[in-house]
Backbone as CSV, one residue per row, in Angstrom:
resi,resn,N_x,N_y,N_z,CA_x,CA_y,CA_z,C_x,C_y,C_z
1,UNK,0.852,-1.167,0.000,0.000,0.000,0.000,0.904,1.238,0.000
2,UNK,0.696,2.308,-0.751,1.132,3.541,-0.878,0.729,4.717,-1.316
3,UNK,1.233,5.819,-0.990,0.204,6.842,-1.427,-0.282,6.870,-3.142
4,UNK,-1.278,7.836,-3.015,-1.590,7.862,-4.100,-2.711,6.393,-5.124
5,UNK,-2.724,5.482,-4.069,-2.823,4.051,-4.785,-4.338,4.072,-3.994
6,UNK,-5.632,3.694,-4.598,-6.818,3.898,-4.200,-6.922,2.393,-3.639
7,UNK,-7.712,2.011,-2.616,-8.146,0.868,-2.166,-9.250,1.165,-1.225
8,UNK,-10.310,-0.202,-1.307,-11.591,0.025,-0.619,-11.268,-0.410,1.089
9,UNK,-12.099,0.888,1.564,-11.880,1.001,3.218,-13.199,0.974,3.842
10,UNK,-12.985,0.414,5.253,-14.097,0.512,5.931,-14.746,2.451,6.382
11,UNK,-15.109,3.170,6.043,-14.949,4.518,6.663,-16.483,5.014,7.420
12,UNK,-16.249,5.465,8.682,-17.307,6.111,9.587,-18.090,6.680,8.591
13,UNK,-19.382,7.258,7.928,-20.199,7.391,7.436,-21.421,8.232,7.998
14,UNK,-21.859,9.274,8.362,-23.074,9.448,8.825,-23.629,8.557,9.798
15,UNK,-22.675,8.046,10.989,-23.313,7.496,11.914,-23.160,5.812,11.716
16,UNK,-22.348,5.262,10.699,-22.588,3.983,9.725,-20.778,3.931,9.760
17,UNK,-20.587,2.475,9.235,-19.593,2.238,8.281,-20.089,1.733,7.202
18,UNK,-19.435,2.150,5.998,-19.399,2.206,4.806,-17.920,1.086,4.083
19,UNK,-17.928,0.812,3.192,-17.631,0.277,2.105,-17.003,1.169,1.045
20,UNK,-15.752,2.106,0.968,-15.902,2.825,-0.247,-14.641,3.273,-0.517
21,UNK,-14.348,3.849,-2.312,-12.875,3.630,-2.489,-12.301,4.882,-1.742
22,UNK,-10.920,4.680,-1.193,-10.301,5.457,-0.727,-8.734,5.593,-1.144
23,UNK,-8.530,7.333,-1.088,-7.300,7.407,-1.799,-6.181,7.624,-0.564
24,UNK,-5.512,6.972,-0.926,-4.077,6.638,0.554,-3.116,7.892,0.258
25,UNK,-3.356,8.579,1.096,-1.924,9.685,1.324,-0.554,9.477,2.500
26,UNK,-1.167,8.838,3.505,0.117,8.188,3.853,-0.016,6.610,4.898
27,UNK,1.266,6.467,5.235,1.100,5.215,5.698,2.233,5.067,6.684
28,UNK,1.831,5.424,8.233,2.567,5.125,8.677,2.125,4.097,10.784
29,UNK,3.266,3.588,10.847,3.158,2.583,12.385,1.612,1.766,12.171
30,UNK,1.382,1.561,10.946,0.167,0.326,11.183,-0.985,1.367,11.296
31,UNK,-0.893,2.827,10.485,-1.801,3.711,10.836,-2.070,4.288,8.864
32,UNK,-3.215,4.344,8.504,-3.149,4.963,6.792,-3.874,5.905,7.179
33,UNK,-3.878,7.475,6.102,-4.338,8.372,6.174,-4.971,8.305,4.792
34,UNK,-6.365,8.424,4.957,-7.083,8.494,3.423,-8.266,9.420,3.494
35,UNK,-8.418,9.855,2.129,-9.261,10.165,1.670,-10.387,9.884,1.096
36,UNK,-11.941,9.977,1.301,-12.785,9.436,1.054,-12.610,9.640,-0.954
37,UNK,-13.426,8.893,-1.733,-13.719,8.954,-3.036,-15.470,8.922,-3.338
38,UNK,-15.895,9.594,-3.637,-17.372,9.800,-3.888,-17.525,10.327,-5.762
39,UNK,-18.430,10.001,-6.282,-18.764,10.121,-7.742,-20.078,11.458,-6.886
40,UNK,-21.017,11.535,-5.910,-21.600,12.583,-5.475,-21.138,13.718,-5.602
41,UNK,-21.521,14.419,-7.022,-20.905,15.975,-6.562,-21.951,17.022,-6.871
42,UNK,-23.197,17.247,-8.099,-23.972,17.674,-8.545,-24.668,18.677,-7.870
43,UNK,-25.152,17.760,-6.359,-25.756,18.375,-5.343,-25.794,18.609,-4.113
44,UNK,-23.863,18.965,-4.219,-23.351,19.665,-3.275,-23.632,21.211,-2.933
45,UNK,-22.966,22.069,-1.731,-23.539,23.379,-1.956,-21.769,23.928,-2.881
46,UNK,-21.308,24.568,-2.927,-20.456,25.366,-3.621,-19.362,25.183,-2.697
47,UNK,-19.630,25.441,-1.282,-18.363,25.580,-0.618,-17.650,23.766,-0.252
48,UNK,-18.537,22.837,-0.549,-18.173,21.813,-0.470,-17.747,21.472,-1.896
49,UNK,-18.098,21.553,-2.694,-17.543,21.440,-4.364,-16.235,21.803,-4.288
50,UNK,-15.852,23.235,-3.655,-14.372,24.041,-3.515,-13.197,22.433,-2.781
51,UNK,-13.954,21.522,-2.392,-12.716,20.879,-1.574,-13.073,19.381,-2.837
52,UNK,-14.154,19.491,-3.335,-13.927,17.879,-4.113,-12.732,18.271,-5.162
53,UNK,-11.579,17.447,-5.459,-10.718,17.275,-6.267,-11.627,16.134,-7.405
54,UNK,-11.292,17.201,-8.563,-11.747,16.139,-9.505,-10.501,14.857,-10.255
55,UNK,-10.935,13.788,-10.184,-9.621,12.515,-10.971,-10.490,12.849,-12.606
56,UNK,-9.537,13.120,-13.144,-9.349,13.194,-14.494,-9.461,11.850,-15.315
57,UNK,-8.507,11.385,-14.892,-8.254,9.443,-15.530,-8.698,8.785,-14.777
58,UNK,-10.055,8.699,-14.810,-10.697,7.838,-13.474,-10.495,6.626,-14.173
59,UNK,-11.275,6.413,-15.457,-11.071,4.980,-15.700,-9.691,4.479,-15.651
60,UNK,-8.961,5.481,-15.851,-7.247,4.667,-15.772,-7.231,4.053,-14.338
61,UNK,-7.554,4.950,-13.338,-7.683,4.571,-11.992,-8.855,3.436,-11.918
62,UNK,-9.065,2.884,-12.640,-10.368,2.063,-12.607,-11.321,1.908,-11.359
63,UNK,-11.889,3.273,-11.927,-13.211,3.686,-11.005,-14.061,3.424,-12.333
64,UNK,-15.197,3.437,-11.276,-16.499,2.939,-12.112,-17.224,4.036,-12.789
65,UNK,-16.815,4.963,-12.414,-17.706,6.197,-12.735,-16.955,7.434,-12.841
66,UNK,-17.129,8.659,-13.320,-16.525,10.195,-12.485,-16.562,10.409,-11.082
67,UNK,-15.471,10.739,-10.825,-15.087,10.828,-9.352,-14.485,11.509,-9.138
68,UNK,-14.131,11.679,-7.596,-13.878,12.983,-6.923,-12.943,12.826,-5.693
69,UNK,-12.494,13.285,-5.494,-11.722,13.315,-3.679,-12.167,14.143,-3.050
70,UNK,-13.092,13.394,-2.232,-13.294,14.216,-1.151,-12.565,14.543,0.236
71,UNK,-11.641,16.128,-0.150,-10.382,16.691,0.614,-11.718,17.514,1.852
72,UNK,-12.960,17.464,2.740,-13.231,17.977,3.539,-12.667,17.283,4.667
73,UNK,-12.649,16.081,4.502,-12.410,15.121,5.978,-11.000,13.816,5.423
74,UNK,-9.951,14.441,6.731,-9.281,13.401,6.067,-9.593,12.279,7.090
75,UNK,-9.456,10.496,7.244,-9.728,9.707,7.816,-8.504,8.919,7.986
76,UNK,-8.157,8.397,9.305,-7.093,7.988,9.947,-7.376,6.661,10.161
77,UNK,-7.158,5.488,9.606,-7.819,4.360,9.611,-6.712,3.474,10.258
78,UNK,-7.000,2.179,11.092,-5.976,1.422,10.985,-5.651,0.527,9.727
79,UNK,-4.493,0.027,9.440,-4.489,-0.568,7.801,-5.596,-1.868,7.867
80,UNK,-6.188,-2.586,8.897,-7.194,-3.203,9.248,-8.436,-2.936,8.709
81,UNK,-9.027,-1.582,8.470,-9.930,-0.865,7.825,-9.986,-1.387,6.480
82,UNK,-8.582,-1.700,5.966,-8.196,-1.573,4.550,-8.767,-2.894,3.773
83,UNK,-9.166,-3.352,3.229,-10.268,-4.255,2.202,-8.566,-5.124,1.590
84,UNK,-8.787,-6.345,1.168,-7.828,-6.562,0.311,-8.217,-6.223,-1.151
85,UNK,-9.002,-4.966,-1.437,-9.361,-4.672,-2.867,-8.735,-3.382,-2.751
86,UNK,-7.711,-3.578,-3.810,-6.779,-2.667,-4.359,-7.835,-2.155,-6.066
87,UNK,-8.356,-0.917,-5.681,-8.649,-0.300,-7.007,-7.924,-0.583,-8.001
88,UNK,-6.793,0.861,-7.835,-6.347,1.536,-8.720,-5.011,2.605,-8.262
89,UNK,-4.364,3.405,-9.053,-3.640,4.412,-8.183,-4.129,5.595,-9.437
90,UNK,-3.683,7.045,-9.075,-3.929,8.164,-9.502,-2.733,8.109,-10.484
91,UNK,-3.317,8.227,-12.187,-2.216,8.544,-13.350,-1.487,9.664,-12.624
92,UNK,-0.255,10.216,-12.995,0.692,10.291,-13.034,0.197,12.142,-13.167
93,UNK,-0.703,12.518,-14.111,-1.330,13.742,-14.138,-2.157,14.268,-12.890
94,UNK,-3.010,13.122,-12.829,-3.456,13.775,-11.771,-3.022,13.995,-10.021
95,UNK,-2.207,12.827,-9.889,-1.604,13.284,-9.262,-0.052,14.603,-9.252
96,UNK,0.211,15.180,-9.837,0.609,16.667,-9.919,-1.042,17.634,-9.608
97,UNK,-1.747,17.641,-10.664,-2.568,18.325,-10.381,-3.455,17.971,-8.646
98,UNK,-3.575,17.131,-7.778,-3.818,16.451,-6.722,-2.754,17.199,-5.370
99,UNK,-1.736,17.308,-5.868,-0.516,18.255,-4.665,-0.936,19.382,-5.384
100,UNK,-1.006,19.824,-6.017,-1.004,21.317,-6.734,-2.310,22.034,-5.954
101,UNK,-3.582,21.157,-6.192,-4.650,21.678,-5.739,-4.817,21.429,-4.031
102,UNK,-4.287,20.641,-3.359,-3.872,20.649,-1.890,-3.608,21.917,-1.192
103,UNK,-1.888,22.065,-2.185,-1.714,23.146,-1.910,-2.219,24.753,-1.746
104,UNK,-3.367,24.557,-2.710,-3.632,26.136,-3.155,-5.071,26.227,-2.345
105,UNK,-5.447,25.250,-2.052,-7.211,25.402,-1.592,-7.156,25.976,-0.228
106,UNK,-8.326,26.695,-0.041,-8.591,27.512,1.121,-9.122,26.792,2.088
107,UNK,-9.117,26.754,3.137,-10.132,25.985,4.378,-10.847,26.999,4.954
């Protein structure tokens, strides 16, 4: 497992655990830091749109659909959380554009 490389996680949910792909930013002492992945973006309000990162090469990333990173909440999982279903990882583009837009977004 490594950054950048999407795999399905158990993640807290509205009160729930969920089932859903997640993008790995780091990995460390038996601890991963990820990001949720949601194709939900349409009927968001604006200031939540400002934090979805859009994946460009989703199908390269073999997602099923258009998708998004959702950068509001990051999630601290143990690697236990972690599914043995390895998606995909972020082409090579989008991840530049992925640190680029990290960097520049407002909270």
């Amino acid at each position: 497992m490594r950054p950048y490389e999407l795999w399905v996680a158990h993640m807290a949910w509205d009160g729930d655990s969920k089932r859903r792909p997640a993008l790995v930013v780091s990995l460390h002492d038996g601890i991963i830091s990820v990001y949720p992945i949601t194709s939900k973006y349409d009927n968001k309000s604006e200031r939540i749109k400002k934090k979805y990162f859009p994946i460009k090469d989703w199908k390269d990333a073999n997602l099923r659909k258009a998708s998004y990173v959702d950068t509001n909440n990051i999630h601290e999982l143990s690697v236990d959380a972690i599914d043995e279903a390895y998606v995909g990882r972020l082409s090579d583009s989008d991840k530049a554009r992925f640190i680029k837009f990290l960097s520049k977004r407002s909270d």
